[in-house]
N, C-alpha and C positions, 0 to 999 in steps of 0.2 A: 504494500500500500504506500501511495507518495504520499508524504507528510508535506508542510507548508514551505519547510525550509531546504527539499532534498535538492539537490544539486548534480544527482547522476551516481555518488558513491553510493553502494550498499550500504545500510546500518548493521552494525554487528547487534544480532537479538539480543546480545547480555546487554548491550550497551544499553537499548531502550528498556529491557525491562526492569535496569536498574533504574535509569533517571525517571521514567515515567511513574513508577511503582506505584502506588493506589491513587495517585492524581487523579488521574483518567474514572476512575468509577467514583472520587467525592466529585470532579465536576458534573456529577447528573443531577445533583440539586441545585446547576446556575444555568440548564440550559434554556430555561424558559425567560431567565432575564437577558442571559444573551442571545436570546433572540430580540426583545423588547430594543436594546441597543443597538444589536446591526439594525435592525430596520430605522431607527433612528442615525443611524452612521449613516446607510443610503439614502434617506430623505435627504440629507445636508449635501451629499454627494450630489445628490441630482439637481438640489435648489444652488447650487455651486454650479450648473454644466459641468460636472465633473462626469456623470452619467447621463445614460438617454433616459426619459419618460419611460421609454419599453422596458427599458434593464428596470428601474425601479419596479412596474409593475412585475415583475416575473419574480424579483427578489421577496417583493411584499407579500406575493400569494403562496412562494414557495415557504417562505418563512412559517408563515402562517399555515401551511398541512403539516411544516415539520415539528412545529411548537406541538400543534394536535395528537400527530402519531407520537409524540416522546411522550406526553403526560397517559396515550393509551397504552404506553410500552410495546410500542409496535418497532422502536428502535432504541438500542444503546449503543452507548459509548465503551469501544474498543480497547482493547493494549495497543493497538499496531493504529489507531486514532493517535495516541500521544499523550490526548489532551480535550477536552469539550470543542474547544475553539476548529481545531479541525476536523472532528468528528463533524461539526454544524456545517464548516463550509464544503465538506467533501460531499456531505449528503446533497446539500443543496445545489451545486454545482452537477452532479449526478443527476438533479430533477430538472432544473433548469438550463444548462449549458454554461455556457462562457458568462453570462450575466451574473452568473454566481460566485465568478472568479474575479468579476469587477468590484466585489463589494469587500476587499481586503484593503484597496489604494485607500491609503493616507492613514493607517492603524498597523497596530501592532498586536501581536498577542498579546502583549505588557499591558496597554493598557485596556484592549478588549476584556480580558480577564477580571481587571482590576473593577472595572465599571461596571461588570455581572456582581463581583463580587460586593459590591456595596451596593447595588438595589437590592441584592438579596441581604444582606446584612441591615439592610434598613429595615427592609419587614420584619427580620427574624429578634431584633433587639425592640421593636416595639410589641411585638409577640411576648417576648419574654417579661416585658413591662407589663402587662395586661391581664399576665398569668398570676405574675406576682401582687398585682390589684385583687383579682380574684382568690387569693389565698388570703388576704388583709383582710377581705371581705368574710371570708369565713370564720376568720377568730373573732371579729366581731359579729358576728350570729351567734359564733358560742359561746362569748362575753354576756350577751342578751339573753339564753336558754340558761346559763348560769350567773344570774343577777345576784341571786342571795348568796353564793356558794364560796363561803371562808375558804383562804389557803393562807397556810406562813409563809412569809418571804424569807429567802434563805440569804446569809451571806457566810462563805467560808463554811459551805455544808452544813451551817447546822441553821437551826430557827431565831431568827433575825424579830421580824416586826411583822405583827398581823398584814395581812394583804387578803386577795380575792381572786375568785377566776377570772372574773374583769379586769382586774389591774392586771394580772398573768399576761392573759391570752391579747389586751388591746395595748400592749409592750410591742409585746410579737410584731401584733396590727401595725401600728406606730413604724416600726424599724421596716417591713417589709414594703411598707409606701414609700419609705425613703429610698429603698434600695431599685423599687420602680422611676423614681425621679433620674437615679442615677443610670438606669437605661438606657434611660430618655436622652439622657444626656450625651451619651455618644452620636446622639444623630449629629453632633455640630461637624463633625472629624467625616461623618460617613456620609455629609449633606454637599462633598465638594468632587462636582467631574472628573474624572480624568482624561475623560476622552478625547481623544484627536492630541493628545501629548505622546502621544506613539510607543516607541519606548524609552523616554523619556530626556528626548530632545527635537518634539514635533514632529511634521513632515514637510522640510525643505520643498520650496517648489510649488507648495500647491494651496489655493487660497479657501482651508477650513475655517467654516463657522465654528467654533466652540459652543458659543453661547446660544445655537440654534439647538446643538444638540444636548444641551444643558437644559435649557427650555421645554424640549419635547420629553427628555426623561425623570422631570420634578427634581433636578439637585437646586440645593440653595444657591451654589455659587459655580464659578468654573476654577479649577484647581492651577492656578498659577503661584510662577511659573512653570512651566512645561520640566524643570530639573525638581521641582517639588518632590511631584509625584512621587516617584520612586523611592525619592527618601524618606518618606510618611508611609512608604508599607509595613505592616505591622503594628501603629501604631493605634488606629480606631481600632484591629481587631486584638490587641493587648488590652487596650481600653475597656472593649467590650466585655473581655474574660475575666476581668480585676472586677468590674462589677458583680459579672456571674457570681466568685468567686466571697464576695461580700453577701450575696444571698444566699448563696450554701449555707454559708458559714451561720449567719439567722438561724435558716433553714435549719441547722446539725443542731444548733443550740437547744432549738424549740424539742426537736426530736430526741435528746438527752434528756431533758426536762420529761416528755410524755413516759419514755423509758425506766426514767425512777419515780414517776408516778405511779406505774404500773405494776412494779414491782409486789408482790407479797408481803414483803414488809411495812409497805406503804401503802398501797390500795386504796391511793386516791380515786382512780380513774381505770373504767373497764374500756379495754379499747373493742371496734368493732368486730366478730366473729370471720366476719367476711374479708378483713384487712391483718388478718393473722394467718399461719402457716402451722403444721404440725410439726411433730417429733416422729423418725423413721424407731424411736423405740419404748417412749413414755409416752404411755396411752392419753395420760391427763394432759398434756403440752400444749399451750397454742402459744406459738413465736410470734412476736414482734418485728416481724423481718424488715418490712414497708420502712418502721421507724430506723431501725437498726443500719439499712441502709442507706436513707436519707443520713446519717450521723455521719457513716463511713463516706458518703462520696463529695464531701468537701474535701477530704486529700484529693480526688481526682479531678473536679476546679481547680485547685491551687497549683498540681501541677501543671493541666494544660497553660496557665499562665504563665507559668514555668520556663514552658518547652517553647513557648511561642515567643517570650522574652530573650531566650536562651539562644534564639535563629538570628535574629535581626542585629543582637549585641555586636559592633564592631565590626560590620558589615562594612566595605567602603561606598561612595557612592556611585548611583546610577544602579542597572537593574541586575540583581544577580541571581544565581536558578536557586540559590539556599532557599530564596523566598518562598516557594512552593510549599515548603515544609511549613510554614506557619499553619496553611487548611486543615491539616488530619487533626490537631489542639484546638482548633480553634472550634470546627464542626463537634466538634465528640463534649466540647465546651455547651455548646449551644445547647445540644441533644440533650446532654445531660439537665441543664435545666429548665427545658420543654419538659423532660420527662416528670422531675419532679414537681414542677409545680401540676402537672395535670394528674396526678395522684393524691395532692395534701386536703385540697379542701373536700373530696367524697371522705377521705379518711378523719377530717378535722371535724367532720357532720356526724361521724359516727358516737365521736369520744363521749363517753357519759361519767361523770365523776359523782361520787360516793360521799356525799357529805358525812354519814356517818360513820366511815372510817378515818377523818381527817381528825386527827387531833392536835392540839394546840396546845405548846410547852407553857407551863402557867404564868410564866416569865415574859411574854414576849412582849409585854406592855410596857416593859418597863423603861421605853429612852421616851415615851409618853408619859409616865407619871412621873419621872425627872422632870422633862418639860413643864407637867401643869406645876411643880413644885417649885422648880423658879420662878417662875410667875406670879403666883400666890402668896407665900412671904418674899421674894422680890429679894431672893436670894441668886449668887451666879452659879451659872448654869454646872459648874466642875463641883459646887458645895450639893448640888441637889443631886448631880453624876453619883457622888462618893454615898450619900444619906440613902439612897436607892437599893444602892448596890451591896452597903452592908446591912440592910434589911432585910435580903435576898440572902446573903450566905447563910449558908449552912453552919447548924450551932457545931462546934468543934465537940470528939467524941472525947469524955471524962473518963471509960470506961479504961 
């Protein structure tokens, strides 16, 4: 199969199937954007006389059965493709002829890729926003289903100062809207074109719009200069995975928390039947697994940001193939917290807590009745600490 760049030498197979190695099958979740983009590449192309009226028509329509057949899995992307970008143009070029082969002038793979990759990064971080609303949202339902329902608040493991399932669970709330804000917030990084920066030093010669094709594909800006580019790769998708990695981490905490509520010893909280798993050997078991690995796959956010940090570091500039590597951490990033958030809130629906197994250390009132005691004789607050607290000890044994 000719790739985009052959020249007549044979590829030696190890060669491609090293460099190419799972690229080629993560880019089937950007071919629908890159289609969205060449078709906007040829409109500019053609509003430029760069191309005829006819070629754009044949581009447009061919595009458009090939977007169709890939989302009905009537075709994938190859090893001996490369890469999405020429698995698209091969197909299309195959349907249409030589008009399909016109719609390469004045792009690069470098930046084709890059521009699929951030319209899809755009949906998939405000996806991820939206998830994390709707997990917010559920601790607050269960804030509300447990209005009355007392909990200690813990500090350093042990019972701290009264609190509630309300204050618990709209903590949670609280933090996981922040951490959708911070989603959001990568769009400013992932809101700039790259397109028609080539590979990242335009296309001599030939007079692209940018900001037509800026325009047609909703970025906020055009990414200049054209030497940017390249060197901002990895940086919105680091951006985005530090975030992820900030919501796990919520995420692991709340699920510790559920974890030692659950416990036997504590039995605060019966989680649901249906969001538990058994034991291959104690009959009476229902595991916690759902929680257990929500807890565990914060290390697996933390490294994909990790690994994706760990590519770009002391890169020189301009476009290098390292980059490539950022996708596998960054997708499995993503995945990962698509996954969990579309699990927490059936599971946060379920949780029912036990108010009569919660019990409360008789003590825990006590940096409040310090409080009301300075107050009242209008003593400071370290005379009323100390008056409290030797109240509280325990008589010494005589015996």
């Amino acid at each position: 199969m000719r790739r985009l760049w052959d020249k007549g030498t044979p590829l030696d197979a190890r060669v491609l199937e090293y460099t190419a190695g799972e690229d080629y099958a993560l880019d089937e979740r950007l071919v629908r954007h890159d289609v969205a983009a060449s078709l906007a590449h040829a409109q500019m192309l053609c509003a430029q006389g760069l191309i005829g009226a006819a070629d754009l028509e044949a581009i447009r329509a061919g595009l458009g059965a090939l977007a169709d057949e890939h989302a009905r899995g009537l075709w994938r992307i190859e090893l001996a493709d490369e890469d999405g970008q020429t698995a698209l143009e091969r197909h299309l070029t195959a349907r249409i002829g030589p008009a399909g082969a016109r719609i390469h002038l004045g792009r690069s793979r470098n930046d084709q890729v890059l521009t699929a990759l951030r319209l899809y990064l755009r949906e998939a971080a405000e996806e991820l926003a939206a998830g994390a609303d709707r997990c917010a949202a559920a601790l607050e339902a269960l804030a509300a289903r447990e209005s009355g329902t007392a909990l200690p608040g813990y500090t350093h493991m042990q019972q701290a100062m009264p609190s509630s399932v309300p204050l618990w669970a709209r903590g949670f709330a609280a933090e996981l809207r922040d951490d959708a804000a911070g989603l959001r917030q990568v769009q400013r990084r992932l809101g700039k074109s790259p397109l028609g920066s080539a590979a990242g030093y335009g296309a001599p010669g030939l007079p692209l719009d940018r900001e037509a094709t800026r325009a047609a594909l909703g970025f906020a800006e055009v990414h200049e200069p054209v030497t940017a580019v390249q060197l901002s790769r990895g940086k919105a998708e680091a951006q985005l995975l530090f975030e992820i990695t900030l919501l796990m981490q919520d995420l692991s905490r709340f699920a510790a928390d559920v974890l030692l509520f659950a416990t036997a010893e504590f039995g605060f909280v019966t989680l649901p039947e249906a969001f538990t798993t058994g034991s291959s050997i104690m009959p009476q078991k229902r595991n916690p697994d759902v929680f257990e690995l929500i807890r565990g796959r914060s290390a697996t956010a933390q490294a994909a940001l990790a690994e994706a940090l760990g590519v770009c570091a002391k890169l020189p500039s301009g476009y290098q193939r390292d980059l490539q590597l950022v996708k596998a951490p960054l997708f499995r990033g993503i995945d990962l917290g698509t996954a969990t958030l579309a699990i927490l809130p059936p599971a946060i629906a379920g949780l029912q807590f036990q108010p009569q197994s919660i019990r409360m250390d008789p003590a825990i009132r006590a940096a409040e009745e310090a409080n009301r005691l300075a107050v009242s004789e209008g003593i400071p607050f370290r005379e009323a600490y100390q008056r409290i607290a030797a109240k509280l000890r325990p008589p010494e044994d005589s015996g």
